[in-house]
N, C-alpha and C positions, 0 to 999 in steps of 0.2 A: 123837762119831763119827757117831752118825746126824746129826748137822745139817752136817758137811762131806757127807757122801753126799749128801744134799738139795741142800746148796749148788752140789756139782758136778754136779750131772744137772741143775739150772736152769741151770747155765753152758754145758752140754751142746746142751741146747734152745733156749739162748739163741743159739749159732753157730751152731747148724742154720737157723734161723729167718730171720738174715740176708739168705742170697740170695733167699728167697721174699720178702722184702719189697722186693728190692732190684729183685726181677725185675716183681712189685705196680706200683714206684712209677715207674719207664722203663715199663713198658705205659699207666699213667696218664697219664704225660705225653705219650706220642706217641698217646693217645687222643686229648688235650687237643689238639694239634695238628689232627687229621684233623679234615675240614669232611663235614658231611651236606649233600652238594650236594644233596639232593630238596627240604632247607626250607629253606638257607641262600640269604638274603634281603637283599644289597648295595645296593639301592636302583634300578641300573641294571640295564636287563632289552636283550633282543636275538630281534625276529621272526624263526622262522626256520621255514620251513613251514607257517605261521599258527600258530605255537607260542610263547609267551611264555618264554623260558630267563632264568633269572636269568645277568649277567654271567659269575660265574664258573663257572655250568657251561657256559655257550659258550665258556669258554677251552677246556674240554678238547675238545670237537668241532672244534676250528681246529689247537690246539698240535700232534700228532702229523705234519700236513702241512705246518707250517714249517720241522721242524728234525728231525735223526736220532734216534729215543728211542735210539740208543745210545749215545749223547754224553752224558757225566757230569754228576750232578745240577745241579750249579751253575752249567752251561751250561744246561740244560732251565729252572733257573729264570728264570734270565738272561732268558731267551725269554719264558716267561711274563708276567715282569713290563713288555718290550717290549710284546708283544699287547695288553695291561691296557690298558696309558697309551695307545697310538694307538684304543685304539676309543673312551677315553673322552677323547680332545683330539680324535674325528670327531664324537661325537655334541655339543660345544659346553654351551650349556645344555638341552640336552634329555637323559630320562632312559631314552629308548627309540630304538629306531635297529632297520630293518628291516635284517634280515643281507644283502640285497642290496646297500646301500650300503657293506657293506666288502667288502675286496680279501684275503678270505682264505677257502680253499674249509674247507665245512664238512664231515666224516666223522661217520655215523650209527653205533653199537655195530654194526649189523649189517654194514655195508660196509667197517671196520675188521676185523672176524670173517674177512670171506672176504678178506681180504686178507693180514693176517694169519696165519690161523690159532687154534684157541680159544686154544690156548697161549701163544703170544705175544701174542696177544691178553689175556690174562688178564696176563701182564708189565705193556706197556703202559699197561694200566688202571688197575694200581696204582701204577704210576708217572707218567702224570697228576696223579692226583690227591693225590699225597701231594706234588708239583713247588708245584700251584696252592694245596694247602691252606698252604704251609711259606709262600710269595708273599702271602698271600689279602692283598687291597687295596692293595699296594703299586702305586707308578706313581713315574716319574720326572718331574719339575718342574728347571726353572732360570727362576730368579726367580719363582717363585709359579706358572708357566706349565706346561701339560705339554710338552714336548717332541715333536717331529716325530722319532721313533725311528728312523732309519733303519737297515737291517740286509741287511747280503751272506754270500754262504754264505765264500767264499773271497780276499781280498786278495791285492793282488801284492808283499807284503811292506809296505806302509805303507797306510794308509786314505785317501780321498782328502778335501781340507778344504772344507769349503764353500764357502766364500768362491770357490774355484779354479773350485770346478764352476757357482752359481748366481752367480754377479760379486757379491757382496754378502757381508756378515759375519754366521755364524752361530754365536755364541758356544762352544755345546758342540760342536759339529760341526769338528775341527781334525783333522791330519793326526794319527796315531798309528802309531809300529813295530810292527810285526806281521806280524815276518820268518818266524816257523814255518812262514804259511800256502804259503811257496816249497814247502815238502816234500807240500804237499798232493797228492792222487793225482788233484786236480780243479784243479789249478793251469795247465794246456796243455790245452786243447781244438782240437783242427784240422776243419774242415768245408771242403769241396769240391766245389764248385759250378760245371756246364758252363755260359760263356757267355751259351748259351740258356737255359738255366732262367730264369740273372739279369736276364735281358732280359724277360722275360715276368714275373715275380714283380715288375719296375719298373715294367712297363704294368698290372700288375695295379691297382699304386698310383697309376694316375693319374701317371706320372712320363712328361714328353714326350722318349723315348730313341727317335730313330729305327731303329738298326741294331743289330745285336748285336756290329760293328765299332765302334760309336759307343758300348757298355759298354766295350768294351775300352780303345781310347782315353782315354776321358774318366770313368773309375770311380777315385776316389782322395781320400785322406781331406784334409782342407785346415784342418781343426783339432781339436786334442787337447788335453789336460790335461799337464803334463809328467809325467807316470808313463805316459798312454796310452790316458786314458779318453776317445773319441771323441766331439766337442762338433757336426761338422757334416763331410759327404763331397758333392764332386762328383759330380754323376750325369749325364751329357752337359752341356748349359748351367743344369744347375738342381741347387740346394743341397735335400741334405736331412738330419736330425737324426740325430746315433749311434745315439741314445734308438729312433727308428724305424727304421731299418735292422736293427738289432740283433731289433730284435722281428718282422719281415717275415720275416728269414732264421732265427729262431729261434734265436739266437746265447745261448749262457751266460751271456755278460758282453759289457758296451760299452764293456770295453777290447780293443779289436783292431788285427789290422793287415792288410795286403791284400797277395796275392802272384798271380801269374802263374806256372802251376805245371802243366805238361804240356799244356797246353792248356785247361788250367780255372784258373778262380779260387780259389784256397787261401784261407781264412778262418781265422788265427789268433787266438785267444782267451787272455786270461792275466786269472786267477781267476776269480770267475765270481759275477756278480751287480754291483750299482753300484760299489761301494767305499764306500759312503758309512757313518758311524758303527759300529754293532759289526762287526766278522768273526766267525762262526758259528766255523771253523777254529779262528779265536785264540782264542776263548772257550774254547773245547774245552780245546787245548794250557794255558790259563791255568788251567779246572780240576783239569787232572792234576795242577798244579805244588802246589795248594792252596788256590786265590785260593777264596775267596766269589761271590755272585753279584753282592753288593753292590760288589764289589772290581774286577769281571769291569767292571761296568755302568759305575762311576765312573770306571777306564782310558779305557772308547771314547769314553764321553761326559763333554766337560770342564765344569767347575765346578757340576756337577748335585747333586739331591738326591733322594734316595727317599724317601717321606715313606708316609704310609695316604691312601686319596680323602677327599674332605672336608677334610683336616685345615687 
């Protein structure tokens, strides 16, 4: 009798014991996951302030101003692993790269703070780095190469192909469905612009428009992509790039079209950024459904691979 009582009050201890260990061994491993970005030491570093940052803590000072942190994890890593490879297919063979030479603005804790707020701010923070540490080294390659990542916030339902837009063939870079992004609430943008503004904002550019009769007349797009991504527009006698128009008049996206509209010029916009490789949108929608990041990455971009740097 006394050696079943012993037996079951071990057995007792024994079920108790369980979740503590269960709870032990998931804290360990998502221990084992998190990066101490203060020593954590990738080989590639990045000047930023006359500040030496190792690679992956400059992701987190960029990531937060490319993409929504409200957008679900495997979107946010998606991006991650985007940033990773294009700084390290900028910096070539070299192992350092002054942050001026890339095209992504950096955010200090303390300008994130007041921008934020502590509170989300303290969100955020943890969600960076737990994005970058799940990520840490990954980068995308086709054929041994890294890849030119290209990435728009919102499509106009397909992605556009390379090929279409630079006249030449870029392997991973092909058309992809990515109808969700119609319902986006950044899918139409209208801008509205008097005559004279346009006329002035042309002269500003060094563009020889006599009249502001002569915008009128002779303002009109004269080539596109067939979905509507704007390759080149008349401007009195002289051609100038979507690419530039779009950024003069601070246009969302250089897919647009041009309307005569109460006596101004109407500037319709649909999606919003290039079109080219991932959509931010479809990432988003594709993490809801349950895709991976890896799942996310290898949709936009065709026949690629995600491999560690170095490998």
């Amino acid at each position: 009798m006394k050696y079943k009582m012993s037996y079951l009050l071990f057995l007792l201890i024994l079920l108790a014991a369980i979740p503590y260990v269960i709870t032990v061994s998931m804290t360990k491993n998502k221990k084992d996951k998190e990066i101490d970005f203060s020593s954590y030491k990738s080989g590639y570093y990045i000047i930023l302030q006359g500040k030496k940052l190792d690679l992956e803590t400059y992701l987190l000072t960029i990531l937060p101003g490319q993409i929504s942190m409200d957008d679900k994890e495997e979107a946010l890593k998606a991006q991650a692993v985007i940033l990773r490879t294009d700084i390290v297919r900028r910096m070539g063979k070299l192992r350092t790269m002054d942050a001026k030479s890339i095209p992504y603005q950096s955010q200090t804790d303390t300008q994130l703070k007041k921008i934020l707020g502590e509170k989300q701010y303290d969100r955020t923070d943890q969600l960076r780095k737990k994005v970058v540490s799940e990520t840490i080294k990954k980068v995308i390659v086709y054929k041994g190469n890294y890849i030119e990542p290209y990435f728009h916030g919102v499509s106009v339902g397909t992605t556009l192909d390379g090929k279409e837009w630079f006249g030449k063939e870029i392997s991973y870079l092909k058309a992809k469905d990515s109808v969700k992004d119609v319902e986006s609430p950044d899918y139409v943008t209208i801008k509205e612009e008097t005559y004279g503004n346009v006329w002035e904002n042309l002269k500003f550019h060094h563009l020889k428009v006599k009249t502001v009769e002569d915008v009128k007349k002779n303002l009109r797009i004269v080539r596109a992509t067939e979905n509507g991504y704007v390759k080149e527009i008349q401007v009195g006698n002289g051609i100038v790039s979507g690419n530039d128009f779009a950024r003069w008049f601070s246009l969302v996206s250089n897919n647009f079209y041009l309307e005569s509209y109460g006596g101004k010029l109407r500037i319709i916009c649909l999606g919003k950024g290039n079109g080219l490789g991932l959509s931010q949108y479809g990432a988003e929608k594709m993490a809801e459904n349950g895709s991976t990041y890896k799942n996310i990455l290898k949709y936009y971009y065709s026949n690629i691979q995600i491999v560690n740097l170095n490998e």
